[in-house]
N, C-alpha and C positions, 0 to 999 in steps of 0.2 A: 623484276624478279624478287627486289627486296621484299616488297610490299606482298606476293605471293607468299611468302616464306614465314613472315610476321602474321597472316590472316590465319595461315595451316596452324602453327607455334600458338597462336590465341584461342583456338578451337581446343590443343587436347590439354593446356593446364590450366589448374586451380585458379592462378595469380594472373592473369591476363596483362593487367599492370608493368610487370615488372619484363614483358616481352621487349627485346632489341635486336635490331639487325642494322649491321655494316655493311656495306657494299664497295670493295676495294675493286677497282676495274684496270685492266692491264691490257696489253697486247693483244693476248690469246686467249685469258681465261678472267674471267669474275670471280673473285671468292665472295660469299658472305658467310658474317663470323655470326651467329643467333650466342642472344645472350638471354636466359631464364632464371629464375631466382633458385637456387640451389637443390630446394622441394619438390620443383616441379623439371630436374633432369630427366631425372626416370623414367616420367612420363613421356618425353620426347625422344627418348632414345628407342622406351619400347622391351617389349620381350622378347629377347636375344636380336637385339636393333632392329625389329620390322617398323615400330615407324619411322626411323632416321631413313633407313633404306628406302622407302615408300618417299619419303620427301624427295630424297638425292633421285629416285628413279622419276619422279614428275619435272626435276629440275633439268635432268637428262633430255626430258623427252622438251623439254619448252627451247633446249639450247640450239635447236634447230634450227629457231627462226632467227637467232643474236649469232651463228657461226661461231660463239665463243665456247669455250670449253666453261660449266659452273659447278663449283668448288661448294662446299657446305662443310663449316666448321660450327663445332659449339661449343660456348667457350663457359666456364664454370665460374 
């Protein structure tokens, strides 16, 4: 899912570079924490959040086959 998450994140900014992803795994749920160079938030968040939401919605739909519940943080 990480690597999912870093490919999407590398597609919509300027900085490709400076793309990072955490994956903390727990019990029940994965978070990963996307980290972007400050310039290029905006562009991952989107206008009025459709692509955060579009990410979280494909992460949603892959969480089927891992039974865990996936978390999407981005962290500044």
């Amino acid at each position: 899912m990480k690597e999912l998450v870093e490919e999407i994140a590398r597609a919509l900014v300027d900085d490709p570079e400076q793309v990072s992803a955490n994956e903390i795994v727990s019990q029940q749920s994965i978070v990963i924490e996307l980290g972007v160079a400050k310039s290029d938030l905006g562009k991952i968040i989107g206008r009025k959040g459709q692509n955060v939401q579009a990410i979280r919605t494909i992460l949603n739909a892959a969480s089927g086959k891992t039974k865990k519940r996936i978390i999407l943080e981005l962290l500044e």
